[in-house]
C-alpha positions as CSV (number, residue, x, y, z in Angstrom):
1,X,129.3,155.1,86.4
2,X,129.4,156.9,89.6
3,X,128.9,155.0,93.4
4,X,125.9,156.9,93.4
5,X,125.0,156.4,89.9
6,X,124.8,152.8,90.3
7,X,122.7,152.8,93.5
8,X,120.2,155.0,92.0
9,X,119.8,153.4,89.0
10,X,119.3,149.8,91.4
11,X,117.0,152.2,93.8
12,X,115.2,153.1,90.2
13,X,115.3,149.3,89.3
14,X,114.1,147.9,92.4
15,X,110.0,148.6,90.8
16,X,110.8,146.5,87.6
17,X,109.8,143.3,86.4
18,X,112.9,141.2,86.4
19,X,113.0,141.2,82.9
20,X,112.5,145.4,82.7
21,X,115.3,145.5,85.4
22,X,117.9,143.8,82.7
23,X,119.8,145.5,80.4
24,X,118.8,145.4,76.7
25,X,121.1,144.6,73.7
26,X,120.5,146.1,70.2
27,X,122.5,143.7,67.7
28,X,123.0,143.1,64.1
29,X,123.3,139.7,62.3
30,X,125.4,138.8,58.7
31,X,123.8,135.9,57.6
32,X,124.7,133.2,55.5
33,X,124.0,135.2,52.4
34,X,125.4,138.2,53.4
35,X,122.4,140.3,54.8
36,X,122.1,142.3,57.9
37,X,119.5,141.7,60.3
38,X,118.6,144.0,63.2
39,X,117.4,142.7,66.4
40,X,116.7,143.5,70.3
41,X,116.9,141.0,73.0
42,X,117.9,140.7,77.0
43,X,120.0,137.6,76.5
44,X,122.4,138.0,73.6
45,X,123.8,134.3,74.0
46,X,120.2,132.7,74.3
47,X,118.9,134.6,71.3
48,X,122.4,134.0,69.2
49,X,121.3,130.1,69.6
50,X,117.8,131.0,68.7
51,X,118.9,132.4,65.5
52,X,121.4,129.8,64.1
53,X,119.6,126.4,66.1
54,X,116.1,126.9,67.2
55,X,112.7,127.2,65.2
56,X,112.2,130.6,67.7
57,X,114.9,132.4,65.9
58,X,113.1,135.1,63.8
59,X,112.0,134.0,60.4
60,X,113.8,135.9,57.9
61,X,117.5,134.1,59.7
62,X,115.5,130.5,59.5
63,X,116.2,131.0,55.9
64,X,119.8,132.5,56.2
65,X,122.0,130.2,58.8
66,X,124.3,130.3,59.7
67,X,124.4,133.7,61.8
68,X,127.2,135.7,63.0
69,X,127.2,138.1,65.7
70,X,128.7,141.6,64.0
71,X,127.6,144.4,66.1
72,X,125.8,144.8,69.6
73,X,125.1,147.4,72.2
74,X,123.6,147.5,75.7
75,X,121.1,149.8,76.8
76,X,120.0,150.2,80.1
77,X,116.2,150.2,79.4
78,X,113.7,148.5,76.7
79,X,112.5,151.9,75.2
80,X,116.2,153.5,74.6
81,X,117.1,149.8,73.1
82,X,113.8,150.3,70.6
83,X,115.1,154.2,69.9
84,X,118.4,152.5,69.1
85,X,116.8,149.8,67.1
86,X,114.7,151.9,64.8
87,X,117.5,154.1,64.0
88,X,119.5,151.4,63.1
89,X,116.9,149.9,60.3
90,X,116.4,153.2,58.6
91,X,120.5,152.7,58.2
92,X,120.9,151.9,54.4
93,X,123.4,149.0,54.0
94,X,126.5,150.9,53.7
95,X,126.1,152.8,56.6
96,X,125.4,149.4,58.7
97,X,128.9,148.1,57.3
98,X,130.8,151.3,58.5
99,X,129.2,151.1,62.0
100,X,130.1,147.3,62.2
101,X,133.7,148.1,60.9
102,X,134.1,150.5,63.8
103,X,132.1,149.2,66.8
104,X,132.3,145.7,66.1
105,X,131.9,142.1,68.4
106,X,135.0,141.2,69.7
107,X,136.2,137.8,68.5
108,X,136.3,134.9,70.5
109,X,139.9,135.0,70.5
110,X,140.4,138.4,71.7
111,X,138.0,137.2,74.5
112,X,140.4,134.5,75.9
């Protein structure tokens, strides 16, 4: 993104709620039983923890721990991440498994 860019997209930001103004994550879970599940969030980490340790983790992974981060992507807005989102659970399984083998997490070693 642009100088420019940036600043207008703060000047655009500077209305916002502090949680409108951060950036939103679309991800996908494999659970313990090899499912996919399909999520939004504005903390990836806190919501990760939610998942695999915390009774505010969504339901249908209480069941299914551990969880494994396979896919995410940020978006710069709630609305686009819900786009995202809704496209991604009308995805039949094998389609979800290509788009994870090509645009995947990295691994905590590559992060190092």
């Amino acid at each position: 993104m642009s100088d420019t860019g940036a600043y207008e997209q703060a000047e655009n930001n500077a209305d916002l709620s502090p949680r409108e103004a951060l950036p939103w994550h679309v991800y996908l879970l494999r659970c313990a039983d090899s499912t996919i599940y399909c999520g939004i969030t504005t903390d990836l980490t806190r919501r990760l923890r939610e998942h695999n340790e915390s009774p505010a983790g969504a339901r249908y992974t209480r069941g299914r721990r551990p969880v494994i981060l396979v896919y995410s992507r940020e978006f710069p807005d709630r609305s686009s991440a819900l786009r995202h989102e809704r496209n991604l659970k009308k995805m039949n399984r094998a389609a979800k498994l290509a788009l994870i083998a090509t645009r995947s997490v990295p691994s905590e070693r590559s992060r190092n």
